[in-house]
N, C-alpha and C positions, 0 to 999 in steps of 0.2 A: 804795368798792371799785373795784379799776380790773381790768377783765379782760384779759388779752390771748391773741390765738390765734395758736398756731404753724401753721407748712406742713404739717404732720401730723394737723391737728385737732383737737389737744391744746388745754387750755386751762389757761392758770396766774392766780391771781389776786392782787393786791395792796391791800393796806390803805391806801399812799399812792402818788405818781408813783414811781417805779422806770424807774431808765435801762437799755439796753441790755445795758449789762456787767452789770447786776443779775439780769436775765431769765434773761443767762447760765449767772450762779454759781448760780442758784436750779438750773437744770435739771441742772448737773457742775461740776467742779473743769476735769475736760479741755475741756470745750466753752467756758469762760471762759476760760482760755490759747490757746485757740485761735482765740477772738473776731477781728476787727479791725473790723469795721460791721455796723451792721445795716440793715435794709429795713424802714421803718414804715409801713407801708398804702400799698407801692409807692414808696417815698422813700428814699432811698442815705441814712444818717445816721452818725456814728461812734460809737463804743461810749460816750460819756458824754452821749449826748443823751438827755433825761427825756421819759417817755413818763408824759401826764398826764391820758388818758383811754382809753378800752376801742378797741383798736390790733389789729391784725393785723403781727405781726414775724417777720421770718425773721433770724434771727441768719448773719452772711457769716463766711466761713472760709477762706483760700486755696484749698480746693476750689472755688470759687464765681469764677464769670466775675467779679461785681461784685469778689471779692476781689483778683484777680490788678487790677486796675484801681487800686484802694484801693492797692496794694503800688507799681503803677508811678508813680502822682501821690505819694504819699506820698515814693518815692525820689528824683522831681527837685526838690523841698522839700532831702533830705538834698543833693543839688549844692551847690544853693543856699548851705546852710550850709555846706559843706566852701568852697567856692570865697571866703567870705564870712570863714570865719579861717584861711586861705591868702593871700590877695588880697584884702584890708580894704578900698582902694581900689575894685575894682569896683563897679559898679553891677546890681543883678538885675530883670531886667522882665518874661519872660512862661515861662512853664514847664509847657506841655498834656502830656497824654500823648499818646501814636499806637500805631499799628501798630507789636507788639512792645515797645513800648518808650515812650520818654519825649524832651521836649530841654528844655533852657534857655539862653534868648537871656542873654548878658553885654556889658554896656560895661563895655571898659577900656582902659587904655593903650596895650598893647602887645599883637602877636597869644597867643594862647596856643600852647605849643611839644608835641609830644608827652612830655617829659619833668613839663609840668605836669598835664597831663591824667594821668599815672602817679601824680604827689604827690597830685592831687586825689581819685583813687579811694580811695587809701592812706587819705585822711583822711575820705572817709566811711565804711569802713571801722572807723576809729578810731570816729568818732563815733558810731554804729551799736550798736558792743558797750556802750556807755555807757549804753545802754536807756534812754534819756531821755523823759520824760513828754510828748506833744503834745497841747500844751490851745489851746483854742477862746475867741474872747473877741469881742466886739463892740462896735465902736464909731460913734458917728453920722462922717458921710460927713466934716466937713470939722473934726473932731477926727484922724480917720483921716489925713488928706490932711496937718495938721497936722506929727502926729506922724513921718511918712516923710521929709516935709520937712526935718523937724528931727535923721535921722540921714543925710542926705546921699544920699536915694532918690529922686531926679527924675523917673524913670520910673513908679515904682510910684506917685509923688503924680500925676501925670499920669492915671495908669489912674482911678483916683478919682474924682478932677474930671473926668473924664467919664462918674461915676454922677448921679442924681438928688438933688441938695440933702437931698430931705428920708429918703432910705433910709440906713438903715445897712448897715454892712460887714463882715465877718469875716474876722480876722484870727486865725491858725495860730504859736506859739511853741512850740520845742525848743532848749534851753539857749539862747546867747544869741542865736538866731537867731527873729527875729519876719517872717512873710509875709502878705502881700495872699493871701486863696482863697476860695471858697467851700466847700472840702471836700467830703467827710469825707476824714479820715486815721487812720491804722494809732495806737490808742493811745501807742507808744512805739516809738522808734525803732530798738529790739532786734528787731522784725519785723520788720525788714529787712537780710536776709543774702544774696539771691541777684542779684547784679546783679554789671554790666561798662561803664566807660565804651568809646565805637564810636570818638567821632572830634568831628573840630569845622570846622566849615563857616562861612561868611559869611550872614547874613542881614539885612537891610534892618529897621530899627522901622517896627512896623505894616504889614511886608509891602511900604511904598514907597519907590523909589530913590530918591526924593529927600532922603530923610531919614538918618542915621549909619545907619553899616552896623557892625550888633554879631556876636558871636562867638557863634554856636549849640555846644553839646557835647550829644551823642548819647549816649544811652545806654539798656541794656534790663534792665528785672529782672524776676524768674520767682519763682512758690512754693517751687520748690526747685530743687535743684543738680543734678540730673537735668535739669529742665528746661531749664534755663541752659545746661548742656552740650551739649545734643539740640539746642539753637539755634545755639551758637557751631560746632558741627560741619555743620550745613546753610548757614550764613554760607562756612563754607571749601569746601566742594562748592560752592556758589553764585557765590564768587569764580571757581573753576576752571571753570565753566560760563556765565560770564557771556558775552554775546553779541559783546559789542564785544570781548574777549582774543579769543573764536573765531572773530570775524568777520575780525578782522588776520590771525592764525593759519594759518587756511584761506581767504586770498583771497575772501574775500564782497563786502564792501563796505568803504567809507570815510566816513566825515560830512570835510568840509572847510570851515574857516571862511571861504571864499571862497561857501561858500551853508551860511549855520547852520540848521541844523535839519531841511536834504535829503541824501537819500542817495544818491550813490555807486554803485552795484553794478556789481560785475565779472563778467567772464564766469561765473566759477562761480555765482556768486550770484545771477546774472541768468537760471541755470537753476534753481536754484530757485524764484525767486519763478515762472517760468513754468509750472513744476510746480502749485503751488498755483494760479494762475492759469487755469488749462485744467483743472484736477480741479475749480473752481469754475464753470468754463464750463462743463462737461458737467453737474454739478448742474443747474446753472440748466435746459437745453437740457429734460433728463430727468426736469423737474416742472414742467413749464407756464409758467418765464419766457420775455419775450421781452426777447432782449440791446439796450437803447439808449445812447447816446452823447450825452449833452449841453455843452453847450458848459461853458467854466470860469469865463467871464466874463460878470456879468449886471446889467444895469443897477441901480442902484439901489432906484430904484421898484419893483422885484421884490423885494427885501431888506423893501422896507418896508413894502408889502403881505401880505408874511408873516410881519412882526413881526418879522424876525432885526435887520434894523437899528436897533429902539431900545433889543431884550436883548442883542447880539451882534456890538454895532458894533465897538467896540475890538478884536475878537479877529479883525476881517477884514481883506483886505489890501486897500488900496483904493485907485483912482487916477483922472485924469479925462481927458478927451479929448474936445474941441470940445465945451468947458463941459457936461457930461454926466458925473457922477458913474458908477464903475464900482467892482463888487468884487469878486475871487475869490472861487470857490463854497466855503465852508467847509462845505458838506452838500451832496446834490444832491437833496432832497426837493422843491422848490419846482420844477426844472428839470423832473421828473418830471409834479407834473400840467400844466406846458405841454404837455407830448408827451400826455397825455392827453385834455387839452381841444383837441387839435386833431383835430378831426373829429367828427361826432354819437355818441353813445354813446350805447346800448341797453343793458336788463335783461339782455336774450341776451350782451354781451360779457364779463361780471360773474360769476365773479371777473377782473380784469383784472392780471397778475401781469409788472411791469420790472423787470429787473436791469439793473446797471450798475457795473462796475468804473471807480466814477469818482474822479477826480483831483480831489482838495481840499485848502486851504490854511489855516490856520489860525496866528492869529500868537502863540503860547505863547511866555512869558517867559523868554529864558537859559536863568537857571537852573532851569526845567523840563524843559529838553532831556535825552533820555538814549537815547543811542545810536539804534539804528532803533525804542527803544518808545515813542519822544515826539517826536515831531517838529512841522514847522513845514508840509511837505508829505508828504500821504501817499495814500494809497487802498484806496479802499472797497469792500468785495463789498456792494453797497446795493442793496436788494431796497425796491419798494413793492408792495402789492398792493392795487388798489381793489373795494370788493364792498360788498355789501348788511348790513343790521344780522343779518340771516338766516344771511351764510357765514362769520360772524367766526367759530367755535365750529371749522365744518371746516378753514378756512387754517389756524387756531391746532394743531389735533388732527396734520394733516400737516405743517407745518413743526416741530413739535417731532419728530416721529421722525425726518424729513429731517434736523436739526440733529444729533441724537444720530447717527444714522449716519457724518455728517463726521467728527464728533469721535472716533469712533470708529478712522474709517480714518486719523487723523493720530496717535493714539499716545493718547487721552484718554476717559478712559473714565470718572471721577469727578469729576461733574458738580453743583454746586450750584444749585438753583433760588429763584428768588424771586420775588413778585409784588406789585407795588406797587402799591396800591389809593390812590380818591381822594383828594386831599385838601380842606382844607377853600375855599381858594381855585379853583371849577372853573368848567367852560361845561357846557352838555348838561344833560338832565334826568336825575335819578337813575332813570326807566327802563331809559334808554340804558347810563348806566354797570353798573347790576344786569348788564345783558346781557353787559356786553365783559369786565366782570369773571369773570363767571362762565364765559364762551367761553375765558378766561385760565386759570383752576382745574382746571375740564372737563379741555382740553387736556394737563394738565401729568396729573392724576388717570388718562386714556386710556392714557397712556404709563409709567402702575405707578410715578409716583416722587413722593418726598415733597419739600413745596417750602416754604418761609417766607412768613408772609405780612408783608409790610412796610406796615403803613397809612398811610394818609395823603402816601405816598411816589412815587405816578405823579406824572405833569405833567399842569399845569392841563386839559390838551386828552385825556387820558386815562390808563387804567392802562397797565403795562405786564409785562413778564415779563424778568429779566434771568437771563441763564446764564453762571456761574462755572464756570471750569475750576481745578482741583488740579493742577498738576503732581507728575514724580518726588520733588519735596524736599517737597509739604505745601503748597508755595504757590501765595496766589489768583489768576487771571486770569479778570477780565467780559473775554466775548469777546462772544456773543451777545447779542441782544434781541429783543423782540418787543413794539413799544409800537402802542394803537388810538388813534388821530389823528380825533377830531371836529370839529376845527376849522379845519387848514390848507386841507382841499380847498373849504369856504365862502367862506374869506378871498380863495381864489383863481379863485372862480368855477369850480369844477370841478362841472358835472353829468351824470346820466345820464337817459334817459329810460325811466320806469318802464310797466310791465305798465296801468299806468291812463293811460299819455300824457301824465302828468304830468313836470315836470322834478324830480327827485331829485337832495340832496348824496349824492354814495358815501362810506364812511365809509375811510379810509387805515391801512392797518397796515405800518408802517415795520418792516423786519428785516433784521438783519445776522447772518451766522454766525459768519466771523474776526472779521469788525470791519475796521479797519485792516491791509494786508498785510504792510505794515513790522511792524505790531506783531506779528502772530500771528508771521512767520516768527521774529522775536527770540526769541519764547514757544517754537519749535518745534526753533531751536539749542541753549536751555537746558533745552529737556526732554532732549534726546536727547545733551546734550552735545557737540552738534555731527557726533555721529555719528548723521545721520540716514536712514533706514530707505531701503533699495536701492531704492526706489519716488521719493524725493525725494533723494536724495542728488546731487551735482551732477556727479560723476565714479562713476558707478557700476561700470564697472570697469577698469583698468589692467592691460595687457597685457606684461609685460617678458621680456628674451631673453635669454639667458644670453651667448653669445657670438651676432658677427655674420654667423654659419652662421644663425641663427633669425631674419633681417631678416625677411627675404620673407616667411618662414610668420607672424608675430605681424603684420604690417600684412593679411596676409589676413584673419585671425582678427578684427583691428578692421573691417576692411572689412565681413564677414559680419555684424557685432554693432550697426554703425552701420545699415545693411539694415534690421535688425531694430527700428530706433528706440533702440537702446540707447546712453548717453551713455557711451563708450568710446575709448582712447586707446590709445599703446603708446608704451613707455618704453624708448626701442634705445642711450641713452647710451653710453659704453664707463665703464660702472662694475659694480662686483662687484655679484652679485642678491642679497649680502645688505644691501648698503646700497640699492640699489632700495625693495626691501621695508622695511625700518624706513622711509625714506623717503613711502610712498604708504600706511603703518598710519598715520603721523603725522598722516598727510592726512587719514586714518578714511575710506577707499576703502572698501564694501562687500566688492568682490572684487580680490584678484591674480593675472593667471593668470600662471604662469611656466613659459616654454617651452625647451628644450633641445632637444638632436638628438634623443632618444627619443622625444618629444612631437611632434616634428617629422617623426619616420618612421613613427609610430602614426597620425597626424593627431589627437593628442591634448591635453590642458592639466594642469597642475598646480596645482591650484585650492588659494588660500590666503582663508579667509573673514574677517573683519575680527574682531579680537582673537585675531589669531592663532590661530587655528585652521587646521587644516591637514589638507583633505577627501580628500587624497589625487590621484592621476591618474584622470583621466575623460575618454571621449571629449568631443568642441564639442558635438555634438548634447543628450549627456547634460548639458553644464554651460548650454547653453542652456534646455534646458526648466526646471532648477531656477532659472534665473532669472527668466524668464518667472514661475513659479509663487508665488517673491518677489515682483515687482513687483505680479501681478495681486491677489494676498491683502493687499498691503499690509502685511508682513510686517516 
């Protein structure tokens, strides 16, 4: 008799092994058509796997995360096969799922055109409705290897031969189409109805340039047609919002391949980042950091005494001078306790809290580059704070509400947490970690919000806390973090002198709020669509004159509003003010004021707010204070 328990506590029992689809059909008619895998004592399995002793199953369904996962690997299986009796010739080699969606790398002759990617879909499509049975089968490793060989699969024999001799392998068949997987997949290929191929890109075998460069196609499939829709409608907002169209658009910035992977910025742009910049300055100023500046280039030896040079060499830029090895700072953590170990430190100094908007470099791949959210130089709002095993709990408690506040005055308000506890390769005694860990938990629990625990997920040298932001479309952005460091400030000889006279390691908690300023401001164009809030926006308001009877009055009007620190201009062209105005909404100006002889003999403005809206005439004084009340609110 074989028992097995449901997620409900139920229990059903059997006289012999009984597969998943069995468990099913025993519990409904509906729950069995709606199968695709199931979960055996924590195990992803597909619905014909035999359960042959007393089990814990949770039957998976397209409601079910592991489902939608089942549906997207299952779907680039179906590429596969479409591209496979479309393109006989090609060759298929690796086919993971991702984010949203799915790809599969192809070799073939020729590139693939958008016309084939259209017949391609077409034909899993076809093949789809066919509801074709996907069976499971196993073979030892160099039967397997064999077999691929012998239908003109070079890549996937490759993948093989670099399993173990003596393991075998699973291999996945739907009509005449047989794949390399480990599974599971969707019983038959009639489950799969909600999908769209995206596009097809170049990518490298096994990830290196040195080797052919095959054909990636993208594509994403959903539970339903709802879903799929909900997505391909946040892709076309998402295009419309993309950083790089708004950033050409409205004079932001440029990338130039005369420096790949740095940015650009123009005067507009270059007031915002200063916006965020100096809203990050007064943070720091108004909780206890003190602003330092470390150099960009550090000798070697400092690399390697911190370990970055034998995890982090490749990704540094490096160069040498009077035989003397050097590298740009791709962090500035290590520059940090220099500036701290210089001079004696006491218990009394502790918590000891640097900021540093420092400039780092890091050498990301090409094709990793993307616009200002990837780059090659960037910089950092990087925060270290040194203190005792005693003040992790309070730094952790105040820097998270200090975090949430930012995010708040930037437009972000839905916040992910998560906490990544030890793993199993660490340093430190599990006293130390109980504590940082829990000073991590504490902290997040202080501040009323529910957080994920990710185990085994910190770094070797401690846990951490990482914070996702949601933007307007749903999607994710780690901005923040807040990881405890027990081991750099040892490495580098960083002590303090304790209450007992003794020399004490302080323990490091590295935090960032933006992260990268490149990146958040990219993050902060596409939230806002580039229309961003009269507080950061880089032209906040544009002064125009109807005729040149209002020179004089509308350059005083800027005059008074620059006074006032207001980022303010005036638009005296000889053009009509209705082309003015389309012209400076286009720009997504906060404010337009437009002035005429009325305006002009009142001392008054005719305030136009962004989206056209139109507040009417008001005195300067009156349009003043509402913006003042904008800026200060964050509005």
């Amino acid at each position: 008799m074989i028992s097995i328990q449901l997620p409900d506590g139920s229990k059903r029992e059997f006289d012999a092994p009984v597969t998943v689809a069995g468990v099913a059909a025993s519990i409904g008619a509906g729950l069995a058509k709606a199968a695709l895998a199931g979960k055996v004592d924590g195990k992803l399995v597909d619905t014909s796997f035999l359960i042959q002793k007393d089990s814990q199953l949770a039957i998976v369904t397209e409601k079910d995360a592991d489902g939608l996962e089942v549906i997207r690997h299952s779907t680039a299986h179906l590429l596969a096969y479409a591209v496979k009796e479309l393109f006989p010739e090609a060759q298929v080699t690796i086919g993971p799922v991702i984010e949203h969606g799915f790809y599969y790398d192809f070799s073939y002759k020729r590139p693939f055109t958008p016309e084939d990617l259209a017949a391609i879909e077409s034909k899993m499509s076809e093949l789809a409705k066919k509801d074709e049975a996907v069976t499971r089968s196993v073979l030892p490793r160099d039967e397997a290897v064999s077999y691929f060989k012998s239908i003109g699969e070079a890549y996937k024999a490759e993948i093989i031969e670099s399993i173990p001799s003596n393991e075998d392998v699973s291999l996945y068949a739907e009509g005449k189409f047989t794949d390399l997987c480990r599974g599971p997949h969707v019983p038959s290929t009639g489950k799969l109805k909600h999908f769209k191929l995206m596009k097809v890109a170049g990518a490298y075998w096994r990830g290196d340039h040195r080797n052919e460069q095959l054909q990636r196609i993208y594509g994403t499939a959903w539970a339903s047609k709802d879903d799929l829709q909900k997505y391909l409608t946040m892709l076309e907002e998402a295009e419309k919002r993309d950083h790089r169209k708004l950033g050409k658009e409205l004079g932001l910035f440029h990338i130039d391949e005369v420096a790949p992977g740095v940015v650009f910025w123009h005067p507009k742009g270059w007031a915002v980042w200063q916006e965020v910049e100096q809203y990050m300055r007064r943070v720091y100023r108004d909780n206890g950091y003190q602003e330092v500046k470390g150099p960009q280039l550090l000798d070697r030896s400092l690399w390697e005494a911190s370990g970055h040079w034998d995890k982090y060499k490749d990704n540094m830029f490096t160069t040498e001078s009077e035989k003397r090895d050097y590298a740009l700072k791709p962090m500035n953590c290590p520059g940090h306790i220099l500036i701290f170990k210089h001079g004696i430190k006491s218990y009394r100094d502790l918590p000891l809290r640097f900021g540093e908007f420092g400039q780092c470099h890091r050498n990301e791949p090409t094709g990793g580059l993307h616009g200002i959210m990837r780059v090659r130089g960037f910089t950092q709002d990087d925060g270290h704070i040194f203190c005792t095993e005693d003040q992790i709990l309070a730094e952790c408690v105040n820097y998270t509400a200090l975090l949430q506040k930012v995010y708040k005055d930037f437009g972000f308000t839905d916040i992910i947490y998560k906490v990544a506890t030890r793993p199993e390769a660490r340093i430190g005694s599990d006293e130390v970690w109980d504590k940082a860990e829990f000073a991590l938990m504490e902290s997040l629990r202080a501040s009323g919000v529910e957080f994920i625990i990710a185990p085994g997920d910190g770094a070797f040298y401690g846990p951490k806390i990482e914070y996702t932001l949601k933007d307007a479309l749903g999607r994710q952005w780690q901005c923040g973090t807040m990881q405890v460091d027990f081991s750099m400030p040892g490495r580098l000889g960083a002590e303090y002198v304790g209450e007992d006279s003794a020399r004490h390691t302080p323990v490091m908690l590295h935090r960032a709020i933006v992260g990268s300023l490149e990146r958040f401001i990219g993050i902060l164009i596409e939230q806002h669509a580039g229309a961003l809030p009269a507080w950061l926006a880089p032209e906040q308001v544009v002064v125009a004159n109807i005729t040149d009877n209002q020179t004089d009055y509308a350059l005083e009007i800027v005059n008074s509003l620059q006074k006032q620190g207001v980022r303010a201009k005036a638009d005296l062209r000889n053009e009509k003010i209705t082309y003015k105005i389309r012209e400076h909404s286009l720009q997504k100006v906060p404010y337009i004021l437009v002035v005429g002889d009325k305006e002009k003999a009142n001392g008054a403005v005719a305030v136009r707010a962004r989206g056209n809206q139109d507040l009417g005439v008001m005195s300067l004084a009156d349009f003043q204070q509402k913006l003042q009340a904008a800026i200060t609110d964050k509005v």
